[in-house]
C-alpha positions in Angstrom: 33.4 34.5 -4.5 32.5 30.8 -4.1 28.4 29.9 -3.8 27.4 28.9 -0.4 26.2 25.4 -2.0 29.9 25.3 -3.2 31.4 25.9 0.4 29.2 23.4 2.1 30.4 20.8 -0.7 33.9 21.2 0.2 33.1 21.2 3.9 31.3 17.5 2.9 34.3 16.4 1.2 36.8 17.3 4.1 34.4 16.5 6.6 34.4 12.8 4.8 38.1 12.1 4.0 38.7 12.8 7.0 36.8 10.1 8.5 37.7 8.1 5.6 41.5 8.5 6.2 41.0 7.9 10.0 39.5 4.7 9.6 41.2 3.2 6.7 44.2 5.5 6.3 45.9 6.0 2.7 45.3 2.1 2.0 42.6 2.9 -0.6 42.0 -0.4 -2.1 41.8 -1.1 -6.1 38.0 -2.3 -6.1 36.8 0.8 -4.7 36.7 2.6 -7.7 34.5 -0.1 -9.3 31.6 -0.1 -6.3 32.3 3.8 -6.1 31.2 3.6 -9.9 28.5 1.4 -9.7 27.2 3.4 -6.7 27.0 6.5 -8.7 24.8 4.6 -11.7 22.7 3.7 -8.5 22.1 7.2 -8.1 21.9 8.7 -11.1 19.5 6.0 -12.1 16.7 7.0 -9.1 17.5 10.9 -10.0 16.8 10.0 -13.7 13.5 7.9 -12.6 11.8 11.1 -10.5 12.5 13.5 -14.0 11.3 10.7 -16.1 7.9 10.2 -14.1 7.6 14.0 -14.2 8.1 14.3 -17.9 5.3 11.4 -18.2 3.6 12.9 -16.0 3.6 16.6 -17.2 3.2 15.0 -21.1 -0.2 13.3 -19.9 -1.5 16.1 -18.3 -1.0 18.4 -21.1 -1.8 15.9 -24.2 1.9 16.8 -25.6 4.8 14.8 -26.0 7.6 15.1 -23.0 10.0 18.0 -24.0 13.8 16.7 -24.4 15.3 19.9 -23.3 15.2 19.0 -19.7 17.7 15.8 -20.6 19.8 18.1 -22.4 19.8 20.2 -20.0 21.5 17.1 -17.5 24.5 16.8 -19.5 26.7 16.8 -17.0 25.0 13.4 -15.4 25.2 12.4 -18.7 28.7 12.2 -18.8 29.2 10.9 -15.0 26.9 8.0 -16.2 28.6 7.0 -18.9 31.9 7.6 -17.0 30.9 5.6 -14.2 29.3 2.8 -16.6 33.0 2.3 -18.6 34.2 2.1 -15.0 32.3 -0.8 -14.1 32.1 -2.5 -17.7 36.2 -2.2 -18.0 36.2 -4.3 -14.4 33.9 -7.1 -15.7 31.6 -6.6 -12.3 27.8 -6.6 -12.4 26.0 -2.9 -13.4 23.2 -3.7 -10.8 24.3 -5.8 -7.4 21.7 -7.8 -4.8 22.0 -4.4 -2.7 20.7 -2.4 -5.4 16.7 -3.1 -3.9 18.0 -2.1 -0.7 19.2 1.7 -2.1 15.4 1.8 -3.9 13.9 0.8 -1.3 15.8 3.6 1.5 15.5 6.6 -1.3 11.3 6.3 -1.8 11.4 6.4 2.2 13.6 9.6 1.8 11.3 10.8 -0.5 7.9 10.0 1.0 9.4 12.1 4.2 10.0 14.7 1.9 6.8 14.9 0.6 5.0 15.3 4.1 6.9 18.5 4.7 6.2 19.8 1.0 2.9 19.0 2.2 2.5 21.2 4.6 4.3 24.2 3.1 2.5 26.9 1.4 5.0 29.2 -0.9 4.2 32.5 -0.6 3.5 32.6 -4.0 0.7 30.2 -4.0 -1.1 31.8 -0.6 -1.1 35.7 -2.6 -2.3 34.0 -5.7 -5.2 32.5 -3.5 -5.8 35.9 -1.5 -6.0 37.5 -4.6 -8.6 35.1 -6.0 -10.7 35.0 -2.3 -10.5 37.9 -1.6 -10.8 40.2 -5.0 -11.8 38.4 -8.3 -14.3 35.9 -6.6 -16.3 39.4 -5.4 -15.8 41.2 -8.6 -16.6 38.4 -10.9 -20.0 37.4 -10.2 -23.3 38.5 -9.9 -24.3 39.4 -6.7 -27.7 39.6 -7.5 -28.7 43.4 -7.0 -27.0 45.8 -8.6 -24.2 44.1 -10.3 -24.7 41.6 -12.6 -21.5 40.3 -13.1 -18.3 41.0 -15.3 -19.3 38.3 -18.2 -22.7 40.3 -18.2 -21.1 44.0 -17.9 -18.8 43.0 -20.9 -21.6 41.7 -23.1 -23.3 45.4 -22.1 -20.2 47.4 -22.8 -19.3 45.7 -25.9 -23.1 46.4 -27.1 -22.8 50.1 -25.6 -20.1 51.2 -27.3 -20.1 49.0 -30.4 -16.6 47.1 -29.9 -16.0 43.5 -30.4 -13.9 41.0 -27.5 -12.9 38.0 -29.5 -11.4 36.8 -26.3 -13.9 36.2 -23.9 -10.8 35.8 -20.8 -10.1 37.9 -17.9 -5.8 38.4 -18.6 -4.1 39.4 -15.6 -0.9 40.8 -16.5 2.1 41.0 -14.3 5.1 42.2 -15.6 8.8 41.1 -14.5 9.6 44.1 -12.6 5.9 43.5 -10.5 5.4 47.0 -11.6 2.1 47.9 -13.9 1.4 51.7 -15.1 -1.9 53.4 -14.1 -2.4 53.3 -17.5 -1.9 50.6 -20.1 -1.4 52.7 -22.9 2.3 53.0 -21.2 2.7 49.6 -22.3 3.0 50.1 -26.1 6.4 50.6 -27.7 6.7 53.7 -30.0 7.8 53.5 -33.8 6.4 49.8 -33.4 3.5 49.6 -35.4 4.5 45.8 -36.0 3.4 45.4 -32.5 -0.3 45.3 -30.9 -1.6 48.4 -29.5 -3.3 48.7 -26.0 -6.1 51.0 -25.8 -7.7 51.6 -21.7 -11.0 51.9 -22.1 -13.6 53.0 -19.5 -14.5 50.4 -16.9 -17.7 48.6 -17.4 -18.0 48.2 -13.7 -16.8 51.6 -11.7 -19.1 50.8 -8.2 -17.7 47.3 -7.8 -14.6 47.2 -9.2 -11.7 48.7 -11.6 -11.1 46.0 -14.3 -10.0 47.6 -16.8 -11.3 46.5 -20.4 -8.6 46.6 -23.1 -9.7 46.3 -27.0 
Protein backbone atom coordinates (compact mmCIF):
# COMPACT_ATOMS: atom_id res chain seq x y z
CA UNK A 1 0.00 0.00 0.00
CA UNK A 2 1.49 3.30 -1.30
CA UNK A 3 2.47 6.19 1.54
CA UNK A 4 0.17 9.05 1.41
CA UNK A 5 3.36 11.39 0.65
CA UNK A 6 3.73 8.86 -2.36
CA UNK A 7 0.12 9.42 -3.64
CA UNK A 8 0.19 13.15 -3.44
CA UNK A 9 3.56 12.93 -5.51
CA UNK A 10 1.91 11.19 -8.31
CA UNK A 11 -1.09 13.39 -8.14
CA UNK A 12 1.81 16.41 -8.58
CA UNK A 13 3.28 14.78 -11.43
CA UNK A 14 -0.13 14.22 -13.38
CA UNK A 15 -1.48 17.26 -12.14
CA UNK A 16 1.78 18.93 -13.95
CA UNK A 17 2.06 17.07 -17.26
CA UNK A 18 -0.92 17.74 -17.75
CA UNK A 19 -0.64 21.37 -17.89
CA UNK A 20 2.63 20.82 -19.43
CA UNK A 21 1.22 18.75 -22.31
CA UNK A 22 -1.71 21.33 -22.69
CA UNK A 23 0.38 24.16 -23.24
CA UNK A 24 3.34 22.87 -25.10
CA UNK A 25 2.01 19.38 -26.25
CA UNK A 26 4.59 16.44 -26.98
CA UNK A 27 7.12 19.09 -28.57
CA UNK A 28 9.49 18.74 -25.59
CA UNK A 29 12.45 20.65 -26.71
CA UNK A 30 16.30 19.28 -26.45
CA UNK A 31 17.54 22.14 -23.96
CA UNK A 32 15.16 21.32 -21.51
CA UNK A 33 16.87 18.69 -20.06
CA UNK A 34 19.95 20.95 -19.55
CA UNK A 35 17.88 24.02 -17.51
CA UNK A 36 15.79 20.97 -15.86
CA UNK A 37 19.39 19.83 -14.68
CA UNK A 38 20.67 22.91 -13.71
CA UNK A 39 17.42 23.70 -11.89
CA UNK A 40 17.77 20.69 -9.72
CA UNK A 41 21.64 21.77 -8.68
CA UNK A 42 19.69 25.10 -7.82
CA UNK A 43 17.89 23.18 -5.39
CA UNK A 44 19.76 20.72 -4.07
CA UNK A 45 22.39 23.43 -3.42
CA UNK A 46 19.81 25.72 -0.92
CA UNK A 47 18.70 22.12 0.63
CA UNK A 48 22.46 21.37 1.19
CA UNK A 49 23.00 25.09 2.57
CA UNK A 50 20.07 24.82 5.54
CA UNK A 51 21.86 21.10 6.73
CA UNK A 52 25.23 22.63 6.34
CA UNK A 53 24.35 25.83 8.61
CA UNK A 54 22.76 23.29 11.06
CA UNK A 55 25.72 21.05 11.22
CA UNK A 56 27.89 24.38 11.90
CA UNK A 57 25.53 25.35 13.95
CA UNK A 58 24.90 22.19 16.08
CA UNK A 59 29.04 21.62 15.99
CA UNK A 60 29.46 25.23 17.73
CA UNK A 61 27.01 24.77 20.18
CA UNK A 62 28.30 21.53 21.35
CA UNK A 63 32.33 22.17 20.95
CA UNK A 64 32.38 18.87 18.64
CA UNK A 65 33.07 18.47 15.16
CA UNK A 66 29.85 18.26 12.64
CA UNK A 67 28.89 14.48 12.46
CA UNK A 68 29.17 13.13 8.58
CA UNK A 69 26.43 10.68 9.01
CA UNK A 70 23.75 13.06 8.19
CA UNK A 71 25.53 13.48 4.44
CA UNK A 72 25.62 9.88 4.24
CA UNK A 73 22.59 9.62 5.14
CA UNK A 74 21.52 12.06 1.72
CA UNK A 75 22.84 9.71 -0.69
CA UNK A 76 20.27 9.74 -2.82
CA UNK A 77 20.74 13.79 -3.48
CA UNK A 78 24.04 12.77 -3.76
CA UNK A 79 23.59 11.02 -6.78
CA UNK A 80 20.76 13.47 -8.39
CA UNK A 81 23.64 16.08 -7.92
CA UNK A 82 26.10 14.52 -9.52
CA UNK A 83 23.53 13.27 -12.21
CA UNK A 84 22.20 16.60 -12.87
CA UNK A 85 25.91 18.20 -12.82
CA UNK A 86 27.12 15.57 -15.89
CA UNK A 87 23.95 16.77 -17.42
CA UNK A 88 24.86 20.28 -17.60
CA UNK A 89 28.78 19.79 -17.85
CA UNK A 90 28.10 17.27 -21.11
CA UNK A 91 25.95 20.44 -22.62
CA UNK A 92 28.87 22.94 -22.19
CA UNK A 93 26.13 25.49 -20.36
CA UNK A 94 26.88 27.56 -17.24
CA UNK A 95 26.41 25.46 -13.62
CA UNK A 96 25.00 28.77 -12.11
CA UNK A 97 22.89 31.23 -14.56
CA UNK A 98 21.98 35.29 -13.86
CA UNK A 99 18.61 33.84 -12.42
CA UNK A 100 20.24 31.87 -9.95
CA UNK A 101 20.03 35.13 -7.21
CA UNK A 102 16.50 35.33 -8.11
CA UNK A 103 15.77 31.38 -6.75
CA UNK A 104 18.01 32.51 -3.40
CA UNK A 105 16.44 35.27 -3.02
CA UNK A 106 12.38 33.64 -3.37
CA UNK A 107 13.52 30.38 -1.15
CA UNK A 108 14.90 32.61 2.16
CA UNK A 109 11.36 34.48 1.70
CA UNK A 110 9.78 30.84 1.72
CA UNK A 111 11.63 30.22 4.58
CA UNK A 112 11.41 33.30 6.73
CA UNK A 113 7.34 32.62 6.30
CA UNK A 114 8.00 29.33 7.52
CA UNK A 115 9.59 30.28 10.43
CA UNK A 116 6.75 32.73 11.69
CA UNK A 117 4.42 29.69 11.87
CA UNK A 118 7.18 27.42 13.61
CA UNK A 119 7.09 30.34 15.76
CA UNK A 120 4.09 30.18 16.93
CA UNK A 121 3.59 26.40 17.32
CA UNK A 122 4.21 24.73 20.57
CA UNK A 123 4.65 20.70 20.02
CA UNK A 124 3.00 18.97 22.47
CA UNK A 125 5.99 17.60 23.51
CA UNK A 126 7.66 20.73 24.50
CA UNK A 127 4.31 22.33 26.48
CA UNK A 128 4.24 18.63 28.82
CA UNK A 129 7.99 18.90 29.25
CA UNK A 130 7.28 22.58 30.56
CA UNK A 131 4.12 21.61 32.72
CA UNK A 132 6.14 19.08 34.16
CA UNK A 133 8.89 21.40 35.09
CA UNK A 134 6.19 24.41 36.31
CA UNK A 135 4.14 22.67 37.73
CA UNK A 136 6.11 19.59 39.59
CA UNK A 137 9.98 19.71 39.85
CA UNK A 138 10.16 23.64 40.28
CA UNK A 139 7.87 22.91 43.72
CA UNK A 140 9.70 19.75 44.71
CA UNK A 141 13.07 21.04 44.11
CA UNK A 142 13.62 23.92 46.21
CA UNK A 143 13.46 25.09 49.53
CA UNK A 144 10.52 26.59 50.51
CA UNK A 145 11.74 27.83 53.55
CA UNK A 146 9.74 26.02 56.41
CA UNK A 147 9.60 22.64 56.51
CA UNK A 148 11.40 21.52 53.46
CA UNK A 149 14.67 22.40 52.74
CA UNK A 150 15.09 21.37 49.45
CA UNK A 151 16.07 18.09 47.46
CA UNK A 152 20.02 18.97 47.12
CA UNK A 153 19.74 19.49 51.06
CA UNK A 154 17.41 16.23 51.71
CA UNK A 155 20.05 14.20 49.64
CA UNK A 156 23.14 15.53 51.55
CA UNK A 157 20.83 14.44 54.87
CA UNK A 158 19.94 11.00 53.50
CA UNK A 159 23.23 10.20 52.20
CA UNK A 160 24.62 11.14 55.84
CA UNK A 161 21.63 9.17 57.51
CA UNK A 162 22.01 6.16 56.03
CA UNK A 163 25.80 6.16 55.22
CA UNK A 164 25.53 5.90 51.19
CA UNK A 165 27.54 7.79 48.76
CA UNK A 166 25.82 9.73 45.27
CA UNK A 167 28.70 10.33 42.99
CA UNK A 168 26.26 11.89 40.76
CA UNK A 169 24.92 14.80 42.25
CA UNK A 170 21.82 14.93 39.09
CA UNK A 171 18.17 14.48 39.31
CA UNK A 172 17.79 11.51 36.16
CA UNK A 173 14.34 11.40 34.95
CA UNK A 174 13.87 8.26 33.24
CA UNK A 175 11.34 7.60 30.57
CA UNK A 176 11.32 4.49 28.91
CA UNK A 177 10.19 3.85 25.14
CA UNK A 178 6.99 2.27 25.95
CA UNK A 179 6.16 5.65 28.41
CA UNK A 180 5.57 2.96 30.90
CA UNK A 181 7.77 3.04 34.33
CA UNK A 182 7.20 0.19 37.22
CA UNK A 183 6.17 1.27 40.76
CA UNK A 184 9.26 -0.04 41.49
CA UNK A 185 12.65 0.27 39.96
CA UNK A 186 14.07 -2.77 41.01
CA UNK A 187 11.73 -4.18 37.92
CA UNK A 188 14.20 -2.56 35.77
CA UNK A 189 17.18 -4.87 36.31
CA UNK A 190 17.74 -7.84 33.96
CA UNK A 191 18.14 -11.29 35.71
CA UNK A 192 21.40 -13.58 35.13
CA UNK A 193 22.97 -10.09 34.21
CA UNK A 194 25.38 -9.37 36.68
CA UNK A 195 27.43 -7.53 33.89
CA UNK A 196 24.84 -5.03 34.18
CA UNK A 197 24.17 -2.19 36.95
CA UNK A 198 21.76 -2.98 39.54
CA UNK A 199 18.88 -0.52 40.73
CA UNK A 200 18.18 -0.48 44.23
CA UNK A 201 14.72 1.90 45.39
CA UNK A 202 15.49 3.31 48.36
CA UNK A 203 13.22 5.25 50.73
CA UNK A 204 12.32 8.74 49.77
CA UNK A 205 14.20 11.44 51.47
CA UNK A 206 11.26 13.72 51.08
CA UNK A 207 7.74 11.64 51.69
CA UNK A 208 5.52 15.19 52.76
CA UNK A 209 6.52 17.04 49.64
CA UNK A 210 7.22 14.78 47.13
CA UNK A 211 8.05 10.94 45.91
CA UNK A 212 11.48 11.25 44.23
CA UNK A 213 12.73 8.28 44.55
CA UNK A 214 16.55 8.04 45.43
CA UNK A 215 18.37 5.19 43.59
CA UNK A 216 22.12 4.02 44.75
Amino acid sequence: MMDKSVKVYVMQTILFGAILVGRHGLNLRPEWSTAVARYVIYMLILKGSKGLCSLAYTAIRSNQPPSLRTVINNRNSLILFAASLLVVLYSEQKLLEEDFILWVIAYLIKKYSELEQVAAIIPYGVGMACNYFEGYLALVIPSDGASFVGFDDNVERYAAKQGVVFPVKKLFIIITKSLHCPPDLKHFNKRNREDLPYLEACRSPAPSRARLELVA
